[in-house]
N, CA, C, O and CB atoms as a CASP TS submission, in Angstrom:
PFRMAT TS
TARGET T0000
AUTHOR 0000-0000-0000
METHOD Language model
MODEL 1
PARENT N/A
ATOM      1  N   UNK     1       0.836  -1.168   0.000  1.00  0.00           N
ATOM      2  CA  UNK     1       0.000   0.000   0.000  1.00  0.00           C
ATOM      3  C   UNK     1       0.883   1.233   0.000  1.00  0.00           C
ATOM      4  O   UNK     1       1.867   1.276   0.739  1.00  0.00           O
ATOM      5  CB  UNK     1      -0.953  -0.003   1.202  1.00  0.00           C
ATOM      6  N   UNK     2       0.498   2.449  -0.975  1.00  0.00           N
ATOM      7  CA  UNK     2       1.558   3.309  -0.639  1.00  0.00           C
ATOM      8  C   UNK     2       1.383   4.048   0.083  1.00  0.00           C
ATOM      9  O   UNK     2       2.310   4.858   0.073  1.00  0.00           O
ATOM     10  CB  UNK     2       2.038   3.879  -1.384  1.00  0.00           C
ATOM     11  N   UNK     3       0.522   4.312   0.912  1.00  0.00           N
ATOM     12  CA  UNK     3       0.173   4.812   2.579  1.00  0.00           C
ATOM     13  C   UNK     3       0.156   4.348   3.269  1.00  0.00           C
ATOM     14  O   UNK     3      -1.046   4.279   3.529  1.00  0.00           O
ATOM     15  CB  UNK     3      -0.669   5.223   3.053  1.00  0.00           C
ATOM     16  N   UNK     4       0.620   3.871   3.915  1.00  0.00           N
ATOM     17  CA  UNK     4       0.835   3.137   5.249  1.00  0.00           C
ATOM     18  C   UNK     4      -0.168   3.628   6.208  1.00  0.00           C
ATOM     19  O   UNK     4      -0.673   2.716   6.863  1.00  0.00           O
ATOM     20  CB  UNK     4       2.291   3.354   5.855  1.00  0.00           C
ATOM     21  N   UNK     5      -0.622   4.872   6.493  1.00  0.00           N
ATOM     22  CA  UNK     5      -1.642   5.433   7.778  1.00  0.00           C
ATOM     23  C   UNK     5      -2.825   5.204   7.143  1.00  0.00           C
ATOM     24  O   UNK     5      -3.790   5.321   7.898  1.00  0.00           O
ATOM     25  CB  UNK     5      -1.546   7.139   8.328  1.00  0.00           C
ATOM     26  N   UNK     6      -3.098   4.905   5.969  1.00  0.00           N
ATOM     27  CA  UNK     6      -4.530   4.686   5.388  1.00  0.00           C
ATOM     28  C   UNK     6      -4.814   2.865   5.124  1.00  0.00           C
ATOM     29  O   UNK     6      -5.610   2.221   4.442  1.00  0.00           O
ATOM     30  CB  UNK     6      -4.607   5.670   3.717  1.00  0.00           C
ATOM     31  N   UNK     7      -3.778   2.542   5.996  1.00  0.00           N
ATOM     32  CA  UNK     7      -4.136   1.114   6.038  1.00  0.00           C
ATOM     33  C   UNK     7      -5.808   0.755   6.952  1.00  0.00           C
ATOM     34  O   UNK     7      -6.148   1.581   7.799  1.00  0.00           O
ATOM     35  CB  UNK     7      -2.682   0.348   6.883  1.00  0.00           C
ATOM     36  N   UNK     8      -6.570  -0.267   6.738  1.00  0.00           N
ATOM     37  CA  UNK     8      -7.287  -0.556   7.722  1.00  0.00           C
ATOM     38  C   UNK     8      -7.028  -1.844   7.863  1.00  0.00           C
ATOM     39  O   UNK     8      -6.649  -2.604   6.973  1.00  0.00           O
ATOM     40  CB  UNK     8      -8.549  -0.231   7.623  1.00  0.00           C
ATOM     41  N   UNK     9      -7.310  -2.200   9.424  1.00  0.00           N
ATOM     42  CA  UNK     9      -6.695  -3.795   9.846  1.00  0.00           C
ATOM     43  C   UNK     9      -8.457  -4.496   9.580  1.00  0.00           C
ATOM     44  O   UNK     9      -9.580  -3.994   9.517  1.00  0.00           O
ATOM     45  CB  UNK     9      -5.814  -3.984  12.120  1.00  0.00           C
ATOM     46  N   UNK    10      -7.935  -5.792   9.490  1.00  0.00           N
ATOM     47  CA  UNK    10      -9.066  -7.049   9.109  1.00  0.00           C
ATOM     48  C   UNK    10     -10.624  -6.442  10.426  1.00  0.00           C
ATOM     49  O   UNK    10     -11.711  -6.067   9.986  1.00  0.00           O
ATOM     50  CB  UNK    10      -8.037  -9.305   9.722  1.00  0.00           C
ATOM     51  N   UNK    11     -10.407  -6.485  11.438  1.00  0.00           N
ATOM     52  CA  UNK    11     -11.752  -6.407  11.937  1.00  0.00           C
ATOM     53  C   UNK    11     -12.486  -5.325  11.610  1.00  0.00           C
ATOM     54  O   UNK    11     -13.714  -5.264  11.679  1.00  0.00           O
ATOM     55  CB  UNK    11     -11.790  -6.479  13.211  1.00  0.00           C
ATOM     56  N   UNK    12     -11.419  -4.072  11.090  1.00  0.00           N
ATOM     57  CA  UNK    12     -12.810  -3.019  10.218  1.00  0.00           C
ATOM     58  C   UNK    12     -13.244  -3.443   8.829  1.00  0.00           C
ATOM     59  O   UNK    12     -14.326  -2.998   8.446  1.00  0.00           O
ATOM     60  CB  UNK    12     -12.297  -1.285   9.864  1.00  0.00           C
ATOM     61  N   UNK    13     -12.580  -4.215   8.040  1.00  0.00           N
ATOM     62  CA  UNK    13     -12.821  -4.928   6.933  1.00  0.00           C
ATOM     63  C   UNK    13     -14.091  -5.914   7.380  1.00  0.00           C
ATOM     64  O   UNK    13     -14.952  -5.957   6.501  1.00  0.00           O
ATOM     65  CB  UNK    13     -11.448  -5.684   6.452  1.00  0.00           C
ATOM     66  N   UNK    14     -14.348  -6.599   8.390  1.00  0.00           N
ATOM     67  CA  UNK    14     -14.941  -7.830   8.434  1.00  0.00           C
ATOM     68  C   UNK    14     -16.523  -6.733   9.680  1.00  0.00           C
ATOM     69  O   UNK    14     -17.582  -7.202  10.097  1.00  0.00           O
ATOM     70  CB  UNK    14     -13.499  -9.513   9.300  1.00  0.00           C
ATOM     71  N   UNK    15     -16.086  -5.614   9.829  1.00  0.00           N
ATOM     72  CA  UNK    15     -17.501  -4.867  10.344  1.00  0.00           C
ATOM     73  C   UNK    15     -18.137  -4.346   9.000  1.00  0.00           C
ATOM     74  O   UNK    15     -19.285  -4.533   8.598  1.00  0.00           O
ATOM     75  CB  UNK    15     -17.220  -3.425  11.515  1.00  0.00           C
ATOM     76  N   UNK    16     -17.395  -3.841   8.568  1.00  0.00           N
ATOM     77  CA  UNK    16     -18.099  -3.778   7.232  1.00  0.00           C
ATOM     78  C   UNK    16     -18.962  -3.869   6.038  1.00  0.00           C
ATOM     79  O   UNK    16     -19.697  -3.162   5.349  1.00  0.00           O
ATOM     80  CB  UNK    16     -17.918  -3.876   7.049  1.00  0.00           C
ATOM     81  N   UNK    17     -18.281  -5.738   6.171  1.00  0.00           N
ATOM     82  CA  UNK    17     -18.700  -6.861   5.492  1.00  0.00           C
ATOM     83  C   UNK    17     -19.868  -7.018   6.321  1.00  0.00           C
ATOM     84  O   UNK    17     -20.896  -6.979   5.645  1.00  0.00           O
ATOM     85  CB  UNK    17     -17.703  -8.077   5.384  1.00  0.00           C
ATOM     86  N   UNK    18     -20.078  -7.197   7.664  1.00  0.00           N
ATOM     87  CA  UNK    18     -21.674  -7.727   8.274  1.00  0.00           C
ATOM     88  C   UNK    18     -22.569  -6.359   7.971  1.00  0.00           C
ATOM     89  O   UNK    18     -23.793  -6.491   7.947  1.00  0.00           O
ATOM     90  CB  UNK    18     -21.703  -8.168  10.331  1.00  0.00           C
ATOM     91  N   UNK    19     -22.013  -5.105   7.751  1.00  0.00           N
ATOM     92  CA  UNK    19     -23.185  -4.350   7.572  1.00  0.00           C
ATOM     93  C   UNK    19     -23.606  -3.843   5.936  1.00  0.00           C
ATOM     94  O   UNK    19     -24.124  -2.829   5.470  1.00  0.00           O
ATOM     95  CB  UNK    19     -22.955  -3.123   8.517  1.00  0.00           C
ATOM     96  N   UNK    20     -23.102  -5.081   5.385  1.00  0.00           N
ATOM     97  CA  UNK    20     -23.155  -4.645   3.698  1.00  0.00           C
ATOM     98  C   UNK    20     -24.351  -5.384   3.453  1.00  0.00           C
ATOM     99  O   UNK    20     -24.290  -6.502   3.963  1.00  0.00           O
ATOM    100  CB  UNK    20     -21.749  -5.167   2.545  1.00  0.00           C
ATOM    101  N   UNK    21     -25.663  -5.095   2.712  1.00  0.00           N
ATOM    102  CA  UNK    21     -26.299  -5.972   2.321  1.00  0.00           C
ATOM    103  C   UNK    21     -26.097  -6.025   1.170  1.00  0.00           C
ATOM    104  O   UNK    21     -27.165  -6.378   0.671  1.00  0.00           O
ATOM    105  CB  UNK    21     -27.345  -5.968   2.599  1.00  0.00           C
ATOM    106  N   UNK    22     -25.262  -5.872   0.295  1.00  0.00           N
ATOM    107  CA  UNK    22     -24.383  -6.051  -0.953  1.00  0.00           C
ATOM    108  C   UNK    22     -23.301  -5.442  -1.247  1.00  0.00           C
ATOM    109  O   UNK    22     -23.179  -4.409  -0.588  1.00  0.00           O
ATOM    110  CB  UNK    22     -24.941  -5.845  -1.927  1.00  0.00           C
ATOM    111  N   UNK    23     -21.896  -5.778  -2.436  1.00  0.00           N
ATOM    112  CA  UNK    23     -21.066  -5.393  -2.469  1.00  0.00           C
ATOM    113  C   UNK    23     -20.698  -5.044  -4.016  1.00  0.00           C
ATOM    114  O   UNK    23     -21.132  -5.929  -4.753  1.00  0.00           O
ATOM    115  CB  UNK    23     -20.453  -6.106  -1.737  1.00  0.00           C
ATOM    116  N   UNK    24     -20.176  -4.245  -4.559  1.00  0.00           N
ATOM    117  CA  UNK    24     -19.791  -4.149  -5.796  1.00  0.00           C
ATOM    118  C   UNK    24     -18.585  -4.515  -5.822  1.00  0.00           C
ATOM    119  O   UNK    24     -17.869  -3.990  -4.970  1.00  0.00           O
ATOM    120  CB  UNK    24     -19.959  -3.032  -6.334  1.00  0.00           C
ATOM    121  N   UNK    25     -17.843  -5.659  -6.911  1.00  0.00           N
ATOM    122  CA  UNK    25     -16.477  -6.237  -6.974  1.00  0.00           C
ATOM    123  C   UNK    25     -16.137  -5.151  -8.243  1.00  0.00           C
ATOM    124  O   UNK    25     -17.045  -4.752  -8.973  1.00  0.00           O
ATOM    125  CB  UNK    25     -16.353  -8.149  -7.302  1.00  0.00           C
ATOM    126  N   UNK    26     -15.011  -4.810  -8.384  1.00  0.00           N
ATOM    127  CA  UNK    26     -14.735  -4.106 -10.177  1.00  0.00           C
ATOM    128  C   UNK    26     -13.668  -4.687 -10.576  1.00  0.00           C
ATOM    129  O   UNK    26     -12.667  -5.016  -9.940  1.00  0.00           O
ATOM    130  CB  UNK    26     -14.384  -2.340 -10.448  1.00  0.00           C
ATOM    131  N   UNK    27     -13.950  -4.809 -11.755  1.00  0.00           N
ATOM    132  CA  UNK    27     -12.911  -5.659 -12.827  1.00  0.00           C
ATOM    133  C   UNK    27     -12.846  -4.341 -14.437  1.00  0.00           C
ATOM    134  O   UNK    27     -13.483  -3.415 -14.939  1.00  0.00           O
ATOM    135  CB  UNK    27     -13.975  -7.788 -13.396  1.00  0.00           C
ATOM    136  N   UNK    28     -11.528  -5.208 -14.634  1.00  0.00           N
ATOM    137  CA  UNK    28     -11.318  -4.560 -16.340  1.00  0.00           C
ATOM    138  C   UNK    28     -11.690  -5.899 -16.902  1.00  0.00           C
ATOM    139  O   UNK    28     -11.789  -6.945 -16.261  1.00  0.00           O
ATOM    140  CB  UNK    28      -9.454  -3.907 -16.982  1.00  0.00           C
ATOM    141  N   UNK    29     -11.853  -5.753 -17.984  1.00  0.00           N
ATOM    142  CA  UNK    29     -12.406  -7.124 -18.712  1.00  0.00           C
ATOM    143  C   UNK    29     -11.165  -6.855 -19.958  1.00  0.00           C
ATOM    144  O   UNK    29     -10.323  -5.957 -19.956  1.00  0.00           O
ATOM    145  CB  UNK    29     -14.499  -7.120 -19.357  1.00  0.00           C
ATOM    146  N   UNK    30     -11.348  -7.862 -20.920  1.00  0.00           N
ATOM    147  CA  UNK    30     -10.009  -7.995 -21.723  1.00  0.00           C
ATOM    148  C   UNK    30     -10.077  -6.843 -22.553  1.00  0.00           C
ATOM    149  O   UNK    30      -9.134  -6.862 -23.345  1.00  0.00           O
ATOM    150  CB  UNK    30      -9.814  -9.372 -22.624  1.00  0.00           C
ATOM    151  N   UNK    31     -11.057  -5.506 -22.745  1.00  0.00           N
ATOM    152  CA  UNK    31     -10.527  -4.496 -23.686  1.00  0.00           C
ATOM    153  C   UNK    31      -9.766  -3.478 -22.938  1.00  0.00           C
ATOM    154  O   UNK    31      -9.196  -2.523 -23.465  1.00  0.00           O
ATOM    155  CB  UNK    31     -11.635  -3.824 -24.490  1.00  0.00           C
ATOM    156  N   UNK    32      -9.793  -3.743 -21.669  1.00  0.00           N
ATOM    157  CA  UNK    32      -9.307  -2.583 -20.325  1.00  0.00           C
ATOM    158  C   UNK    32     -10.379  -1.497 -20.231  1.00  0.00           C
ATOM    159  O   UNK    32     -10.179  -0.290 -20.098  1.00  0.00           O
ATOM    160  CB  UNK    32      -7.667  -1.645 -20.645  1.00  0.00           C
ATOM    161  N   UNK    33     -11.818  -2.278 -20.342  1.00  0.00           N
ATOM    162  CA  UNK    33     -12.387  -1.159 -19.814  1.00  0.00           C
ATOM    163  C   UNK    33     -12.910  -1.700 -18.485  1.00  0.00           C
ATOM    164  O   UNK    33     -12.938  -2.916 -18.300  1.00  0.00           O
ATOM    165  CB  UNK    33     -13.459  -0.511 -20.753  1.00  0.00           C
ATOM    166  N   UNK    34     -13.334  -0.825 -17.540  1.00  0.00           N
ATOM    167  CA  UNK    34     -13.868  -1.514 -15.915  1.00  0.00           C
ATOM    168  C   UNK    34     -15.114  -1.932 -15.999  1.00  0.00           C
ATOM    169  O   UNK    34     -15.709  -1.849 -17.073  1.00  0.00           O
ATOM    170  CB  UNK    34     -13.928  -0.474 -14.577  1.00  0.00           C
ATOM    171  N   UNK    35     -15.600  -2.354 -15.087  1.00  0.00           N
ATOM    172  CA  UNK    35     -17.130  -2.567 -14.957  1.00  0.00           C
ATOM    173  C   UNK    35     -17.000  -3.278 -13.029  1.00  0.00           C
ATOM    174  O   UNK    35     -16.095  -3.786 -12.366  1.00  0.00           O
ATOM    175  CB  UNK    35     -17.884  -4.032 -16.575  1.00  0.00           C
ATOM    176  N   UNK    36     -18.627  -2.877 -12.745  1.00  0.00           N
ATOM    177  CA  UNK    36     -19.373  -3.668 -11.648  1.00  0.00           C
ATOM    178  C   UNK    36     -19.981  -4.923 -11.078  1.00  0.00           C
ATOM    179  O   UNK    36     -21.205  -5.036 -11.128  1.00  0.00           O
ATOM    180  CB  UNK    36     -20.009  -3.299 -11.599  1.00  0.00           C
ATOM    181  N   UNK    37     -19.439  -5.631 -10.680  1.00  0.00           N
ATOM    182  CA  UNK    37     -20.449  -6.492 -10.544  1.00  0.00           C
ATOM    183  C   UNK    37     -21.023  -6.304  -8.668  1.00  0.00           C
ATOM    184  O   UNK    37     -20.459  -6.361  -7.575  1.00  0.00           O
ATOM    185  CB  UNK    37     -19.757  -8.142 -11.082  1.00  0.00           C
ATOM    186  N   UNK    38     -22.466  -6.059  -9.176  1.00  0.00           N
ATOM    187  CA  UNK    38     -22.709  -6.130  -7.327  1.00  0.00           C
ATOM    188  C   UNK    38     -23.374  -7.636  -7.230  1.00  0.00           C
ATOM    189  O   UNK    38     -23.865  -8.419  -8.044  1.00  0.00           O
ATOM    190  CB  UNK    38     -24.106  -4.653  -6.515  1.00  0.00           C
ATOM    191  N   UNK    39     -23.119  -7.632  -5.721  1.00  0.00           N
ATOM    192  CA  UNK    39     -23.307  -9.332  -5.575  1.00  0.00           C
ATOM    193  C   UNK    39     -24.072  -9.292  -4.028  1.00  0.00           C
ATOM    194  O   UNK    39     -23.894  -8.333  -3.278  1.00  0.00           O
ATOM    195  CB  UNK    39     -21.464 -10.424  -5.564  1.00  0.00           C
ATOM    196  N   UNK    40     -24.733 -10.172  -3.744  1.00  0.00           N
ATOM    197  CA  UNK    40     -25.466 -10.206  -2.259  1.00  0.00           C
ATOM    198  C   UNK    40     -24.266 -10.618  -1.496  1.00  0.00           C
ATOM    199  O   UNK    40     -23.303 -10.773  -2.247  1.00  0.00           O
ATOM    200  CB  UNK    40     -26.873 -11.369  -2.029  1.00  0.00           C
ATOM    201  N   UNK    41     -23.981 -10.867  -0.123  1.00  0.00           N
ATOM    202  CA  UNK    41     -23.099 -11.750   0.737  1.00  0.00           C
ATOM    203  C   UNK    41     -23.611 -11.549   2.156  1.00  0.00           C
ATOM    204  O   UNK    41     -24.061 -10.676   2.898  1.00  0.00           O
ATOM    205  CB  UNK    41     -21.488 -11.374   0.618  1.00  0.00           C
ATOM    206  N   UNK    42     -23.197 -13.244   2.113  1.00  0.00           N
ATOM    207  CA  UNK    42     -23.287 -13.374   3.395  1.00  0.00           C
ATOM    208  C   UNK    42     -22.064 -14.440   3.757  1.00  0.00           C
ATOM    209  O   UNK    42     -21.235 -14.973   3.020  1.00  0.00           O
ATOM    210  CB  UNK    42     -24.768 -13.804   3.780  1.00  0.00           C
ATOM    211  N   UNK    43     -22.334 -14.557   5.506  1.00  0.00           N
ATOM    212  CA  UNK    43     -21.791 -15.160   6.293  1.00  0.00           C
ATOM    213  C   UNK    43     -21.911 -16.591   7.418  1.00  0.00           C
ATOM    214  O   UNK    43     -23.006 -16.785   7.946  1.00  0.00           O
ATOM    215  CB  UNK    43     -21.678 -14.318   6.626  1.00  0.00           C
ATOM    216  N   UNK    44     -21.148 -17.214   7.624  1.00  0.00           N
ATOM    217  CA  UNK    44     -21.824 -17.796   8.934  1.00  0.00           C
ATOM    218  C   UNK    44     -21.356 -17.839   9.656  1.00  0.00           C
ATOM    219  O   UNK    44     -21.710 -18.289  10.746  1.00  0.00           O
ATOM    220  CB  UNK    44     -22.249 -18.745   9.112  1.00  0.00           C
ATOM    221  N   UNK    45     -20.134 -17.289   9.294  1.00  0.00           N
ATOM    222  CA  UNK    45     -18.708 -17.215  10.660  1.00  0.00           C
ATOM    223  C   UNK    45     -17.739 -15.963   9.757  1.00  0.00           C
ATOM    224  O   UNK    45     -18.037 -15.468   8.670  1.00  0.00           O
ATOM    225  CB  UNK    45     -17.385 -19.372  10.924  1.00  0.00           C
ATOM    226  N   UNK    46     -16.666 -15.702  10.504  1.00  0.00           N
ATOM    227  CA  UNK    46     -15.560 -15.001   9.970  1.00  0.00           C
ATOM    228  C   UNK    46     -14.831 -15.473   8.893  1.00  0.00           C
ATOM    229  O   UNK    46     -14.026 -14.775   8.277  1.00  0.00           O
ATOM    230  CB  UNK    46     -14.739 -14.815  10.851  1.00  0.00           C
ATOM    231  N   UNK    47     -15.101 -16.730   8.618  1.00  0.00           N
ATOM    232  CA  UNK    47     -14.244 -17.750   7.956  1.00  0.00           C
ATOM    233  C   UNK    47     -14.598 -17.652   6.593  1.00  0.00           C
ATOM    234  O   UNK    47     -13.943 -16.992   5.787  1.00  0.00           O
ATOM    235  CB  UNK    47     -14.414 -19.198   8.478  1.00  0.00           C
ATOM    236  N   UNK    48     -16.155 -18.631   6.164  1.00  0.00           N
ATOM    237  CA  UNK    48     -16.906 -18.475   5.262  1.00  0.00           C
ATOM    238  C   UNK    48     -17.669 -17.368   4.758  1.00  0.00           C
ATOM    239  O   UNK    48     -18.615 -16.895   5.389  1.00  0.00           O
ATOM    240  CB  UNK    48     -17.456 -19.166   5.437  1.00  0.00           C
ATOM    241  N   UNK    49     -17.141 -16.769   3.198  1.00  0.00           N
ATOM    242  CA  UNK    49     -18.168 -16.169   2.674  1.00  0.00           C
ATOM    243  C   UNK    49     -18.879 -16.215   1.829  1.00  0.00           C
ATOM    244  O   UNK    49     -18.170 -16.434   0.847  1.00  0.00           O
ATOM    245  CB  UNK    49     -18.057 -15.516   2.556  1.00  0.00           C
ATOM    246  N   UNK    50     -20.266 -16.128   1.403  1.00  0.00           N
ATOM    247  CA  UNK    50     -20.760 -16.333   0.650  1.00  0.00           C
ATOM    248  C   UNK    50     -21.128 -15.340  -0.253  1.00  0.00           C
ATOM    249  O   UNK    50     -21.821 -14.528   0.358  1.00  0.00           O
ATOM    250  CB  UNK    50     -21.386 -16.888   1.040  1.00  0.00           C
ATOM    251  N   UNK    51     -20.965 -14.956  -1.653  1.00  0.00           N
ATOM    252  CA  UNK    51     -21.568 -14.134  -2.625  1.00  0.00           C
ATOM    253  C   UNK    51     -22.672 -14.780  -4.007  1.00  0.00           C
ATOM    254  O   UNK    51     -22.508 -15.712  -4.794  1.00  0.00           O
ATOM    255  CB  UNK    51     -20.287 -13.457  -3.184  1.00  0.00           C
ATOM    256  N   UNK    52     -23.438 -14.106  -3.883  1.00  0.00           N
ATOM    257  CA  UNK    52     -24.731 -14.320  -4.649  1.00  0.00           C
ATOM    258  C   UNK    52     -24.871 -13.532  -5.821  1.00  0.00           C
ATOM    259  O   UNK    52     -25.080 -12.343  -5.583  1.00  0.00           O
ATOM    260  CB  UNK    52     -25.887 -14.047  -3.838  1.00  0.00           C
ATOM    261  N   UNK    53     -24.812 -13.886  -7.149  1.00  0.00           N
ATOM    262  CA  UNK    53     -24.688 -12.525  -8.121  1.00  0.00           C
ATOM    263  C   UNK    53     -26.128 -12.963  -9.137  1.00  0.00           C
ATOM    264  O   UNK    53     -26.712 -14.014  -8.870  1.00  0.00           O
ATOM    265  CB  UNK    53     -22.785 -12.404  -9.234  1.00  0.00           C
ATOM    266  N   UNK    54     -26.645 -12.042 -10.341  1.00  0.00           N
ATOM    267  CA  UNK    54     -27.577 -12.899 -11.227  1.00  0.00           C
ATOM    268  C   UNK    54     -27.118 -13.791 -11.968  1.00  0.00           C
ATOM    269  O   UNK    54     -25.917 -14.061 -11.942  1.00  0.00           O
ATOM    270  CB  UNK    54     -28.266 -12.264 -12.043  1.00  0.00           C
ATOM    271  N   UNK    55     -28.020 -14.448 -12.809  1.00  0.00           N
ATOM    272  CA  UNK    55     -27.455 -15.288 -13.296  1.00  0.00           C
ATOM    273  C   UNK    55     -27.227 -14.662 -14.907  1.00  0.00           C
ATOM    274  O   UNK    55     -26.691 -15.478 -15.658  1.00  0.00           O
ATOM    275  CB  UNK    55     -28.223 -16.569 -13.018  1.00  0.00           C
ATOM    276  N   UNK    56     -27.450 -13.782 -15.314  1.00  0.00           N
ATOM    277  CA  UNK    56     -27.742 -13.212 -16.285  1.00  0.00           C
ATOM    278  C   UNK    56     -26.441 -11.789 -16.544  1.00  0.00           C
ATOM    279  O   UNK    56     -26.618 -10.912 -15.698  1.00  0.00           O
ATOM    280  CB  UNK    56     -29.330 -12.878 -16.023  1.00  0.00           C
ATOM    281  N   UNK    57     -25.550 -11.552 -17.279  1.00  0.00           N
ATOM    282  CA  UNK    57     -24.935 -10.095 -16.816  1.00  0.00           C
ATOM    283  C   UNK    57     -23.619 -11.465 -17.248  1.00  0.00           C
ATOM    284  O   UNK    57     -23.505 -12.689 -17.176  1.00  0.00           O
ATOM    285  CB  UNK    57     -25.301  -9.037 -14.713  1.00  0.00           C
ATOM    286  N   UNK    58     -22.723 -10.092 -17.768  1.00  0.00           N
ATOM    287  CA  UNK    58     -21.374  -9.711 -17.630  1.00  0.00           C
ATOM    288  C   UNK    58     -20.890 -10.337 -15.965  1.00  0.00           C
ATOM    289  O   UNK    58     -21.131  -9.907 -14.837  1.00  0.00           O
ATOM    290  CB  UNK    58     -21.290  -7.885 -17.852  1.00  0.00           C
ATOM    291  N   UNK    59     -19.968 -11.757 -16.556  1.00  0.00           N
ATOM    292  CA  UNK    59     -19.217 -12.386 -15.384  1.00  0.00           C
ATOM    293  C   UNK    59     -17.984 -12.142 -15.413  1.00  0.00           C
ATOM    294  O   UNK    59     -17.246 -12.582 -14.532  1.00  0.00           O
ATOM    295  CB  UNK    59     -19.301 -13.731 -15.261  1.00  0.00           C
TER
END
């Protein structure tokens, strides 16, 4: 990271995650342009996660 003070440690990452009722992942796809994918997630522990996307759409 090239800030070091703008790091955040795993348990604000993982408060986060329980108060997201979805997440947008972003990707470049092979022409280098970006795009969204939002996806549902859940949990059942810290361990396992689960993401839910349509079935339909740009994977």
């Amino acid at each position: 990271m090239r800030k070091e003070s703008r790091a955040m440690d795993c348990e604000w990452a993982l408060e986060v995650m329980h108060k997201a009722p979805y997440i947008t992942v972003s990707f470049i796809d092979e022409e280098g342009k970006p795009y969204g994918l939002p996806l549902s997630l859940a949990s059942d522990d810290d361990v396992n996660w689960y993401f839910h996307g349509a079935l339909e759409g740009k994977k």
